[in-house]
C-alpha positions in Angstrom: 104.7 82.8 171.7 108.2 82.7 170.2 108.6 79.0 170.8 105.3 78.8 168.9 106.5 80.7 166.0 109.6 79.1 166.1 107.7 75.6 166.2 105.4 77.0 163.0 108.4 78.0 161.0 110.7 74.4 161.6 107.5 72.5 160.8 107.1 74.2 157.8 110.8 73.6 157.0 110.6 69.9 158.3 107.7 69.4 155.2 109.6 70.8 152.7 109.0 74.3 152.8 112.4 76.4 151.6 113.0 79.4 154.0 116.8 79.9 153.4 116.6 82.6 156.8 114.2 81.1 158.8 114.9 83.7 162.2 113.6 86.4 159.8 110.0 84.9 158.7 107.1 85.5 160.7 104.4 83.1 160.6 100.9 84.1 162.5 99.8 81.7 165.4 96.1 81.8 163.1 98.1 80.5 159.8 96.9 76.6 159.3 100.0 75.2 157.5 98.3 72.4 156.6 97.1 74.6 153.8 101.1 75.6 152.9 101.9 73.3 150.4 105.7 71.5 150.9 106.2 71.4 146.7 108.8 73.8 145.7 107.1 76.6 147.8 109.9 79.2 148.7 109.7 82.3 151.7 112.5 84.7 151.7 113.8 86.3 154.3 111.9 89.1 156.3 108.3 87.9 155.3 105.1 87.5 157.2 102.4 85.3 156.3 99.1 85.7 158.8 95.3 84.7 158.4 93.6 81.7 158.7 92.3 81.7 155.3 95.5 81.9 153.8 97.0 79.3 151.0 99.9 78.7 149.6 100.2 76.3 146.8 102.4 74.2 145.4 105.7 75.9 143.1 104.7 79.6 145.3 107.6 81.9 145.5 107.6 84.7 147.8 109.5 87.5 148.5 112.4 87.2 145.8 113.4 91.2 145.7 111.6 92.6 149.1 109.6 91.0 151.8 106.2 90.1 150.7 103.4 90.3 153.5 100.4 88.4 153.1 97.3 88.5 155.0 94.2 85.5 154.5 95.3 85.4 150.3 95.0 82.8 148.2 98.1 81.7 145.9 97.1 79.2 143.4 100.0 77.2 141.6 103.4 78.9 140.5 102.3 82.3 141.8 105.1 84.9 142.5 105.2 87.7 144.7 108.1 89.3 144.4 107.5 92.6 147.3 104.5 94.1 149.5 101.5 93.8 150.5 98.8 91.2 149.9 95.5 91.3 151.5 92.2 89.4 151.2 93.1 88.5 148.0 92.8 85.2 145.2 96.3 84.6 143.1 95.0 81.9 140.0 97.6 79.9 138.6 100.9 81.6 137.9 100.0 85.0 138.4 102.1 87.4 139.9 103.7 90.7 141.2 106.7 92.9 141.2 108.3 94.5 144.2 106.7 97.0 146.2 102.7 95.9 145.5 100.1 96.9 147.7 97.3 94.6 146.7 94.5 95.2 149.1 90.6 93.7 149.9 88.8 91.9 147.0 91.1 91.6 144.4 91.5 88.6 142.2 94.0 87.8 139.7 93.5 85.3 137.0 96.0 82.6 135.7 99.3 84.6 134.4 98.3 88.1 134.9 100.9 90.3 136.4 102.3 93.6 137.2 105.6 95.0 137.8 107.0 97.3 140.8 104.9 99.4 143.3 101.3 98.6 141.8 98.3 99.4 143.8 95.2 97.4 143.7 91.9 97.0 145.4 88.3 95.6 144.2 90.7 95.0 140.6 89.5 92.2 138.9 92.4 90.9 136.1 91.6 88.4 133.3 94.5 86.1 132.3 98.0 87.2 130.8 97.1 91.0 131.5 99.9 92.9 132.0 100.0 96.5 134.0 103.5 98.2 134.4 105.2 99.6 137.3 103.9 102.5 139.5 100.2 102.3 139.0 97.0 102.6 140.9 94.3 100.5 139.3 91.5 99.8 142.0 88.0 99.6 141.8 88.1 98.1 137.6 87.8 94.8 135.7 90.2 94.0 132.7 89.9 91.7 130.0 91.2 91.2 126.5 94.3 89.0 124.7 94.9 85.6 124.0 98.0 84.3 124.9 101.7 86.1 127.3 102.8 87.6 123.7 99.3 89.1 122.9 97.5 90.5 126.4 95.6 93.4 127.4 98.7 95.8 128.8 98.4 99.1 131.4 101.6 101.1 131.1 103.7 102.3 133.7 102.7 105.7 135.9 98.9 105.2 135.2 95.7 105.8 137.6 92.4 104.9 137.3 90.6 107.9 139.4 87.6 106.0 141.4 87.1 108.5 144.2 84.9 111.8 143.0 84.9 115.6 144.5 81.7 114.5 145.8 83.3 111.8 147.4 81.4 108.6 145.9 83.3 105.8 144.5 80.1 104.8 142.1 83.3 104.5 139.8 83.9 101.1 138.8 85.4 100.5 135.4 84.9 98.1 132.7 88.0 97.6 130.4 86.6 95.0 128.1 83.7 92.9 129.8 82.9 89.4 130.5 80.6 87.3 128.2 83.5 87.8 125.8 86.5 88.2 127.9 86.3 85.0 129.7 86.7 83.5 125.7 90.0 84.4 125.7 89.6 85.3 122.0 89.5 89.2 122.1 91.9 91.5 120.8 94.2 93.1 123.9 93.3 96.8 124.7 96.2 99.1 125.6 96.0 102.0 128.0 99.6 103.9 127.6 101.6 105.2 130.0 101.5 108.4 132.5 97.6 108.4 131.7 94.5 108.3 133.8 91.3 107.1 133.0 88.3 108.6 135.0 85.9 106.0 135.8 83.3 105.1 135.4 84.1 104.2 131.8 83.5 101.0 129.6 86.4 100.4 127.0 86.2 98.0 124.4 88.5 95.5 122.9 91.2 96.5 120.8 90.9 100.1 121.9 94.2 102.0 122.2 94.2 105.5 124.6 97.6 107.1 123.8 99.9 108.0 126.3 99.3 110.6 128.6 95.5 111.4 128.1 93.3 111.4 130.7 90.2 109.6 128.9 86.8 110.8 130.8 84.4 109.3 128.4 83.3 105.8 127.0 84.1 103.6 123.9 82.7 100.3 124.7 82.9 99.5 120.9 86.3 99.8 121.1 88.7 99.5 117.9 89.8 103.1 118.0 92.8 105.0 119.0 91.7 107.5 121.3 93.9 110.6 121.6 91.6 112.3 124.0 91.2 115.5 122.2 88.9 117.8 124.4 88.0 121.8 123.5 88.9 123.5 126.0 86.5 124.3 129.1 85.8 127.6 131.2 86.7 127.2 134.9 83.0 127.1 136.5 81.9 127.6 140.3 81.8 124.5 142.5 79.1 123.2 144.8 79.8 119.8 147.1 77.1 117.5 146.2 76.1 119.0 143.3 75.2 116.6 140.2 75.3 118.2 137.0 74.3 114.3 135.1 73.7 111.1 136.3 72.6 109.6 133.8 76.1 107.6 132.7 77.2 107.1 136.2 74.2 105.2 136.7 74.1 103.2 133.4 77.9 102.3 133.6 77.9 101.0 137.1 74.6 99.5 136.2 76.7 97.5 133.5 79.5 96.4 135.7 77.6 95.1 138.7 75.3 93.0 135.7 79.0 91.9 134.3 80.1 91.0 138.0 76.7 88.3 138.2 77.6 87.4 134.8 81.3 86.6 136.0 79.8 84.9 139.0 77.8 82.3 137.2 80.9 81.6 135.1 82.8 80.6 138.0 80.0 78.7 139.6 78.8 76.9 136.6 82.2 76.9 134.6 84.8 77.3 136.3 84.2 75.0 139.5 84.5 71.8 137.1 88.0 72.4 136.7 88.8 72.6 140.7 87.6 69.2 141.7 90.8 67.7 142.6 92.7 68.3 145.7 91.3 70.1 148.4 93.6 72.9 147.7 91.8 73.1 144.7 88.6 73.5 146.3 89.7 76.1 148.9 91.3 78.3 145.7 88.1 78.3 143.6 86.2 78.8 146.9 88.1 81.8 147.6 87.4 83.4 143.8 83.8 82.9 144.4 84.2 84.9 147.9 86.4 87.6 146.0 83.3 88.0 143.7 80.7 88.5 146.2 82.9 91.2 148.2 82.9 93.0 145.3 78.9 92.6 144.2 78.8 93.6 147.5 80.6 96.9 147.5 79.7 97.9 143.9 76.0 97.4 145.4 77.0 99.6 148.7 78.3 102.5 146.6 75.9 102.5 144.0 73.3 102.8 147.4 75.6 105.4 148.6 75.5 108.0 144.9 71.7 106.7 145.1 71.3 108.5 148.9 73.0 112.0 147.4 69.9 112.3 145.2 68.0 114.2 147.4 70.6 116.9 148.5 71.9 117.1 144.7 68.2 118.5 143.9 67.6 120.4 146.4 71.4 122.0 145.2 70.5 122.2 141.3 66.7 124.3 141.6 68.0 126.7 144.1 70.9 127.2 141.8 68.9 127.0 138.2 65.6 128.6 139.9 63.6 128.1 136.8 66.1 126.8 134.2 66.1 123.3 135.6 66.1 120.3 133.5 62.9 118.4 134.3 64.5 114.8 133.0 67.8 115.5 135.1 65.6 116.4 138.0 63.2 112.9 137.6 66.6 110.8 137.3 67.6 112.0 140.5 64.4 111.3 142.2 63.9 108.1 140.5 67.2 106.6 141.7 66.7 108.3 145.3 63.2 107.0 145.5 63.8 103.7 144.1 66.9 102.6 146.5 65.8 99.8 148.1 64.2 97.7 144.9 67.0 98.3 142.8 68.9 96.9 145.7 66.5 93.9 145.7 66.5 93.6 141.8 70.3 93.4 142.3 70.3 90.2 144.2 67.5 88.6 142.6 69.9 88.3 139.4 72.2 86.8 141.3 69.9 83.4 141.1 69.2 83.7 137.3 71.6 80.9 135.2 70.6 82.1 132.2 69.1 80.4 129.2 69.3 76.6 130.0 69.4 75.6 126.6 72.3 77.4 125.6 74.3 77.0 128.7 74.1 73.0 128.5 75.3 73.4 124.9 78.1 75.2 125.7 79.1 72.9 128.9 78.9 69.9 126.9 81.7 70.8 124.7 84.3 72.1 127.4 86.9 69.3 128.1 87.5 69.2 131.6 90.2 66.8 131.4 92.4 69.7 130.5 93.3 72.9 132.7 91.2 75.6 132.1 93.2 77.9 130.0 93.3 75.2 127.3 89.7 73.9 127.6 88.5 77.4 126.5 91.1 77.9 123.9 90.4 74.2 122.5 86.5 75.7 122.0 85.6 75.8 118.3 84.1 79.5 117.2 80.4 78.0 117.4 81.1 77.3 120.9 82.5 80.6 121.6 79.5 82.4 120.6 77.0 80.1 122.7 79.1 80.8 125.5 79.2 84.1 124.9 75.6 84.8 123.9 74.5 83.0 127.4 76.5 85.5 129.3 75.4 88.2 127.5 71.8 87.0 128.1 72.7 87.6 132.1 74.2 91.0 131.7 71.2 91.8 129.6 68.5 90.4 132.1 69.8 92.3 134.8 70.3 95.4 132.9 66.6 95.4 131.9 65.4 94.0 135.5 66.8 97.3 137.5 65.9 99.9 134.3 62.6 99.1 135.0 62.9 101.3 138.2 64.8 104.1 135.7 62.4 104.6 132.6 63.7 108.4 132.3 67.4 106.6 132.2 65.7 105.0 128.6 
């Protein structure tokens, strides 16, 4: 076994590969180096790369500060990880992290987003060029917004996005931004400050600042506001595990982030696969995105089942504790969304086969140069082209948003 390591590492260093201590770099017997690329690719010492599905492309740098582990990820072109842990993961084009990461299942990064030291991440979804500080926990969100590395959507340091409840769902997925409009790259950044939380799940819109320190527990998906997260001040109240006092914006909001998930999805397989038809490198990369996305339809859809299944318990809960004060709407929500588990699950994945409306996505495709890399093609878009786009995303969000609320009409 350690003559095949051995063997794995000098034929990695015979390509081209630089590993300035090779004795110290562990290389799985499952890694295919075929898919290492030998163009300015750089291991430090005391890394481990494992996983058959793993790829390293060309100008990757990896372990600079601490030794970077990485399990079956995907590195795209220039990506740097500078410490941790990287698992089941998709690195665009020059993305990259600080020491100390832990970047776990499902996670994709798009080109030149980054973070800094010790950042934790799992189901995150990152737009390009933004930017989260050091010492943060930001799983189970997508984030959008900016233009450009000197105008981006920023997280500052010591902040948590809180995706696990007391009733112990994670029906908590956050939308920071969204996608029709996102993916434009001609937003205005949105600014969560530092030593804050923000419970999810929230929407946030573009050019929305939430000052530091506040723990934001609501919604502004219209964003342009600076929100200081002023609360009066609440009475302690008796607890009960499994308990729903509302459902109502739980539901809605993760209804709105699995639709913006599809939305995404058809963006990379329409859009966004015209612009990896080069190497097979290439291929592999965008492949991988297109997996990242369906672990994470996948999951949102398996904790969305999950708060759906607590229905029945949380009603039983509320009457005995209300008696004859119940709230008949908060009572038919519940039932509704227990009751109606399996075809919302089914109207889920049928919108994952709707394109849209034709017309207006062959409008749009026909002025995206493909000649140039991605980042470019979209910014070289006129504004009339930008709205198409955006209004044929918006169509998908909107189709599946109506084709579950159908089950829900006391959610209207």
């Amino acid at each position: 076994m350690a003559n095949n390591k051995n063997s794995l590492i000098s034929a990695l260093i015979e390509k081209g590969v630089k590993i300035p201590n090779p004795l110290s770099v562990e290389i799985g017997e499952d890694v295919n180096i075929n898919l290492i690329s030998s163009d300015d690719v750089t291991i430090h010492s005391g890394c481990k790369i494992f996983g058959k599905k793993t790829l390293i492309m060309q100008g990757v740098k990896l372990g600079s500060r601490s030794p970077v582990t990485i399990k079956n990820c995907q590195l795209g072109r220039n990506v740097e990880l500078k410490g941790g842990y990287f698992e089941e993961s998709t690195f665009l084009d020059s993305a990259n992290m600080g020491d100390g990461a832990e970047v776990r299942e499902g996670c994709l990064l798009e080109e030149e987003s980054n973070g800094a030291h010790t950042v934790g991440l799992k189901q995150t979804i990152l737009f390009p060029f933004v930017t989260l500080g050091s010492i943060i926990n930001f799983c189970d969100i997508l984030m959008a917004g900016g233009t450009s590395r000197t105008n981006h959507s920023e997280v500052g340091s010591s902040y948590i996005h809180f995706n696990y409840t007391p009733n112990q769902d994670k029906a908590t997925a956050s939308l920071i931004g969204d996608v029709a409009q996102g993916v434009m790259l001609n937003q205005p950044p949105i600014f969560l400050g530092g030593q804050g939380g923000l419970v999810g799940p929230s929407r946030i819109g573009y050019n929305t600042v939430i000052a530091a320190g506040v723990i934001y527990r609501e919604d502004c998906p219209q964003g342009h506001k600076l929100l200081l997260g002023k609360e009066p001040q609440k009475e302690d109240m008796d607890f009960y595990p499994g308990l729903y006092w509302s459902v109502k914006r739980r539901v809605i909001n993760s209804i709105e982030y699995i639709a913006n998930i599809i939305a995404l999805r058809q963006w990379y397989l329409i859009v966004r696969s015209k612009f990896y038809q080069g190497s097979d490198m290439e291929k592999l990369l965008y492949e991988s995105a297109i997996e990242k996305l369906e672990i994470i339809f996948n999951e949102r859809i398996k904790r969305f089942k999950q708060l759906a299944n607590k229905m029945e318990k949380s009603i039983e809960l509320y009457k005995s504790i209300k008696s004859n004060n119940v709230s008949e709407e908060l009572i038919n929500q519940k039932r509704e969304l227990f009751e109606n588990i399996q075809k919302l699950e089914d109207g889920f994945n049928e919108c994952l086969s709707y394109l849209g409306d034709k017309r207006k996505r062959d409008e749009f495709l026909k002025n995206i140069d493909t000649s140039k890399i991605y980042i470019n093609a979209i910014k070289n878009l006129n504004k009339q082209n930008l709205v198409v786009g955006t209004t044929w995303l918006l169509g998908i969000v909107e189709y599946t948003r109506n084709t579950i609320m159908k089950f829900l009409p006391s959610f209207i």
